[in-house]
C-alpha positions in Angstrom: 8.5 47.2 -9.2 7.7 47.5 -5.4 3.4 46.7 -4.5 2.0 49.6 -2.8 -0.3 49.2 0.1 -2.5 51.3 1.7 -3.4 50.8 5.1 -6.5 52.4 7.3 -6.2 52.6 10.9 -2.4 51.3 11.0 -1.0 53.4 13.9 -3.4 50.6 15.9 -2.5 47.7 18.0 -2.4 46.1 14.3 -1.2 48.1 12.6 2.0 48.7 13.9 3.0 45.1 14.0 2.1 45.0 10.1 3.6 48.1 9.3 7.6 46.6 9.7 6.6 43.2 8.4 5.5 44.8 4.8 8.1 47.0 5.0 11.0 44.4 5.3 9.2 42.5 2.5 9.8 45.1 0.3 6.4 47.0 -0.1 5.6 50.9 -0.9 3.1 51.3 2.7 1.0 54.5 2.9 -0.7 54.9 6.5 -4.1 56.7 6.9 -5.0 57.4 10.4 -7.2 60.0 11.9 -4.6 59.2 15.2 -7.4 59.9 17.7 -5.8 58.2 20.3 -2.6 60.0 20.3 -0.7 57.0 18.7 1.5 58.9 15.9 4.6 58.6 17.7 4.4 54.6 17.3 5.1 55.6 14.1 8.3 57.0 14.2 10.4 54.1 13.6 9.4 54.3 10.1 10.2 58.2 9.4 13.1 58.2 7.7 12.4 54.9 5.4 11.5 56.3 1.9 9.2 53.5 1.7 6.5 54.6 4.4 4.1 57.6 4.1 1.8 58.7 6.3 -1.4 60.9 5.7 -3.6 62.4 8.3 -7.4 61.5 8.2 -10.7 60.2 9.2 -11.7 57.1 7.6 -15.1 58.9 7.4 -13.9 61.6 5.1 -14.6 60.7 1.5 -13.4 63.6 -0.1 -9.7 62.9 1.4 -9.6 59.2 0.8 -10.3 60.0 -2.7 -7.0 61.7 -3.2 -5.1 59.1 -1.4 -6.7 55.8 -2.2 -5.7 55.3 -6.0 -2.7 54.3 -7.3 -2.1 51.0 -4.6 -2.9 47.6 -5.6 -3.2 46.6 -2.2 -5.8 48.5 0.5 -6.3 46.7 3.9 -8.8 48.3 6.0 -8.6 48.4 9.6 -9.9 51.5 10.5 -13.1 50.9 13.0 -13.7 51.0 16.8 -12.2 47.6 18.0 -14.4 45.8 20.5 -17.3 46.6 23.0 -16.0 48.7 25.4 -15.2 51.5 23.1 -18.5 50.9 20.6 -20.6 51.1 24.4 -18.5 54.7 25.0 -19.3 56.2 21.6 -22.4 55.2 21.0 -24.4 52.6 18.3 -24.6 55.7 16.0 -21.0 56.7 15.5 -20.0 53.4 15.8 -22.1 52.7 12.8 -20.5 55.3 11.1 -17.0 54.5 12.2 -17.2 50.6 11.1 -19.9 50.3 8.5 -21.0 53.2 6.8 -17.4 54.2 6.0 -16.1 51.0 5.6 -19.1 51.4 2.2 -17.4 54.7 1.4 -13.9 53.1 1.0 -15.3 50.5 -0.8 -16.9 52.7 -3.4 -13.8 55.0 -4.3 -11.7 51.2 -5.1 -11.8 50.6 -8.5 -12.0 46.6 -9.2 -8.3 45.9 -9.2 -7.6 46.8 -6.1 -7.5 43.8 -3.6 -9.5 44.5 -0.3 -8.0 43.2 2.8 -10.4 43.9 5.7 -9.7 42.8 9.3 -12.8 41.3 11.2 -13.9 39.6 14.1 -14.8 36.5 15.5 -17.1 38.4 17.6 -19.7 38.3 14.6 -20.5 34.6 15.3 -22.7 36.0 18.6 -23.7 32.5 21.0 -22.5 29.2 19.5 -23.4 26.5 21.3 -22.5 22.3 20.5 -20.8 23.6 17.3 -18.0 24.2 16.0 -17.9 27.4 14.0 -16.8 27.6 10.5 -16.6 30.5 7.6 -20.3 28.9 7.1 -21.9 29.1 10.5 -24.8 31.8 10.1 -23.7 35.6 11.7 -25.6 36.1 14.7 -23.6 39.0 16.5 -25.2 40.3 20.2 -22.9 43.3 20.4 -22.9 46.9 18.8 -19.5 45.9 17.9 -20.7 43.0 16.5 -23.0 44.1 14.7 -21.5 46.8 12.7 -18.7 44.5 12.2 -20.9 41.8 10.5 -22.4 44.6 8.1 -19.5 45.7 7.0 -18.0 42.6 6.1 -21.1 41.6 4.2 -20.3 44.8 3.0 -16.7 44.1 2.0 -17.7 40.0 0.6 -19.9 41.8 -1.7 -17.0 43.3 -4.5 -14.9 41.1 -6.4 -11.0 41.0 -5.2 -11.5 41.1 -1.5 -10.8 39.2 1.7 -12.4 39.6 5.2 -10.6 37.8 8.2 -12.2 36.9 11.4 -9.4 37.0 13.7 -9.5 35.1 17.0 -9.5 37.3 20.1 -5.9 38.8 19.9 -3.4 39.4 22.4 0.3 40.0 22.8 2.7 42.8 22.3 2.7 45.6 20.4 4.3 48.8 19.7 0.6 50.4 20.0 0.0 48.1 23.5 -3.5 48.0 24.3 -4.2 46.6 27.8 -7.9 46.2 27.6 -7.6 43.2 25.7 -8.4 40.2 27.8 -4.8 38.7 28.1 -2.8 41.6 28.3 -5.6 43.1 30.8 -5.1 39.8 33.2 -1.0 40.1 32.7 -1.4 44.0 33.4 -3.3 43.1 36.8 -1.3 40.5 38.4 2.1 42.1 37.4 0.6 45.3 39.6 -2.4 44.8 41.4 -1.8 41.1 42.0 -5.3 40.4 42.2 -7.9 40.4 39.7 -11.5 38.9 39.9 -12.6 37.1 36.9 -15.9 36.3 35.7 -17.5 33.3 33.4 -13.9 31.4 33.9 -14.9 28.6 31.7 -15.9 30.3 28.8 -13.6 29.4 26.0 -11.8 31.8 23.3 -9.3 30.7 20.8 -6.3 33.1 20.7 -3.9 34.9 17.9 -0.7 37.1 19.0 -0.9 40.3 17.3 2.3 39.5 15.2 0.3 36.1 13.8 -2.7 38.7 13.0 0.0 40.7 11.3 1.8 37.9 9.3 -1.5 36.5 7.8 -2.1 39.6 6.0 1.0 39.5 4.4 0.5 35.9 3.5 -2.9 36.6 2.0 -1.1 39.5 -0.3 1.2 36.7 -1.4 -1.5 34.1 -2.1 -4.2 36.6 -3.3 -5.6 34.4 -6.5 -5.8 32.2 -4.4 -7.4 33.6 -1.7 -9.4 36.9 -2.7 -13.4 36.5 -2.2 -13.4 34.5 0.4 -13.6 34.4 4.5 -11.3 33.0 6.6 -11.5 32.4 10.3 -7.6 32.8 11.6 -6.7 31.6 14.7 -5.4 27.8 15.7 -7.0 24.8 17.6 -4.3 24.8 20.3 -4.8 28.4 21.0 -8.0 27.5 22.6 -8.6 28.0 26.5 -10.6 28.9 29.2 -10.5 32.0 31.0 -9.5 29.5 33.9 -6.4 28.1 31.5 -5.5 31.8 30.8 -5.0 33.0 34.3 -3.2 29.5 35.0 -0.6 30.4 32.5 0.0 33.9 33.7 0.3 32.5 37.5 3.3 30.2 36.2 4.8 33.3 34.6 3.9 35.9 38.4 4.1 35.2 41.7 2.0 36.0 44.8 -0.9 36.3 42.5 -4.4 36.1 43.0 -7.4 35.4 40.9 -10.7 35.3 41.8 -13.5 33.3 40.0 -17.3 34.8 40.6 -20.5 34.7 39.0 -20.9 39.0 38.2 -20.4 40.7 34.8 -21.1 39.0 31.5 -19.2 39.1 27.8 -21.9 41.1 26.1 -20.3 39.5 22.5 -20.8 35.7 24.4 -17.7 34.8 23.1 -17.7 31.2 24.5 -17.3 29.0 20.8 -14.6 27.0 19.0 -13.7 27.6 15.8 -12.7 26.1 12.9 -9.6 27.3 11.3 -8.6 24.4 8.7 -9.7 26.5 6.0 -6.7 28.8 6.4 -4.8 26.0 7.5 -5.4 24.3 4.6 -3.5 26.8 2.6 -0.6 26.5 4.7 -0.7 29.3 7.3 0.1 28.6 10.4 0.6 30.4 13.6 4.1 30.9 15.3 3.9 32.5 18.8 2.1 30.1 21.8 0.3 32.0 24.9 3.2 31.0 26.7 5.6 33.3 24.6 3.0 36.2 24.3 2.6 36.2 28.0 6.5 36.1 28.9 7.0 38.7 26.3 3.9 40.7 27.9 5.7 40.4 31.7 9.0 41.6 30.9 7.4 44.5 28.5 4.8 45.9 31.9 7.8 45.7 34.0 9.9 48.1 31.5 7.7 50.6 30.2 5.6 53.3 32.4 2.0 52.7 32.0 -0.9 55.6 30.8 -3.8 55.6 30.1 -3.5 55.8 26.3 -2.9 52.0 26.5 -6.4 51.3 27.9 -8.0 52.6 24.5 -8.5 50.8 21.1 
């Protein structure tokens, strides 16, 4: 008999990577998604296949997660505001709403055999400096996004049956592209501006293509005894550059480019650590797709499509 899963906030940059991977795996997948951003025609593809349904909601409305939620072993929750920018734009308090409080009213209509698979952030590590940063460094997050992030996973690490992820800072190609991401933003620029100016260029980030974000959900579902209450940091030690490296990379990929390294602006979430990802490793996940790929893939994917503003937003 086919798992069901149910997924919050999957017509996202996410989401729609995981969407086809479950699917082809042989999974029952139920989308919930408030599609504020106009995104519902990235889910299209999956129309017609009797294994994908799709229900219409805010994460923040109890009374219609109710009817939906029961009945699926599996609930991954990626519902939230995704990153600084858009936490800044709508404000601490409905960003609190948005990534914590409801992330505590999904949590309280799961009954205890439901596994919880909840997507967070490296961002919740705040300023890390001379360390490396495992699943035990304390939380110190600078950011609203940060913030509510950190309280929800505490949130979410406080039931039985669940696993929070902090994902590296992601990047790559997906149905639901965002360009405000810091790779695809720098790729988006030199393809058509040709000039972007770049600030705190040796600050270092490790880096996970959307599709790797995708595939180690999948691989938690199929290791989840082993693998439910705990926090993993998922990324991989050679995805690890500079701002500097970054824009190196896409120069080799775009001509007649120019980047320009100065002293303004600041990364309000400080994001400047390594990390430690050998506890995920250690179970045998791996990632498959190298900045060089996500960046080639990113180039030939600008150059096709006609670019709107819906990209721009989480």
């Amino acid at each position: 008999m086919k798992k069901s899963i149910f997924i919050t906030g999957a017509a996202g940059y996410v989401g729609t990577s995981l969407i086809p991977l479950l699917l082809e795996n042989g999974y029952l997948v139920t989308v919930y998604d408030s599609l504020i951003f106009n995104n519902g025609d990235k889910l299209l593809p999956y129309i017609s296949n009797p294994d994908f349904h799709f229900i219409k909601g805010d994460i923040r409305d109890t009374k219609l997660l109710k009817k939906h939620i029961g009945g699926h072993e599996i609930v991954i929750h990626l519902a939230a505001y995704v990153g600084y920018g858009i936490c800044r734009e709508r404000g601490e308090a409905e960003s609190y709403d948005v990534n914590t409080l409801a992330t505590k009213g999904l949590i309280d209509l799961l009954s205890e055999d439901q596994y919880l698979l909840f997507g967070s952030t490296g961002s919740n590590y705040g300023e890390v400096l001379d360390e490396i940063c495992t699943e035990e460094t304390p939380l110190v997050p600078l950011s609203i996004y940060g913030r509510t992030k950190t309280e929800a996973e505490y949130l979410v690490m406080g039931r039985n049956n669940s696993t929070a992820f902090r994902f590296a800072t992601a990047f790559g190609l997906s149905p639901r592209l965002r360009l405000d991401l810091l790779v695809n933003d720098l790729t988006y620029k030199a393809l058509t501006q040709k000039y972007a100016v770049i600030y705190e260029s040796h600050f270092l980030r490790t880096f996970i293509h959307v599709r790797d974000v995708a595939r180690s959900f999948l691989f938690a579902i199929q290791n989840q005894s082993v693998m439910k209450d705990n926090v993993y940091n998922v990324g991989s030690d050679y995805m690890n550059f500079s701002k500097k490296e970054v824009c190196e990379l896409i120069k080799d990929k775009i001509n007649d480019v120019l980047f320009h390294y100065a002293d303004i602006g600041e990364d309000v979430d400080k994001r400047n650590y390594k990390v430690s990802y050998e506890k995920i490793h250690s179970l045998g996940f791996e990632t498959t797709i190298t900045m060089e790929e996500g960046i080639s893939e990113l180039v030939k994917a600008i150059e096709l499509i006609n670019i709107n503003s819906s990209y721009h937003n989480s």
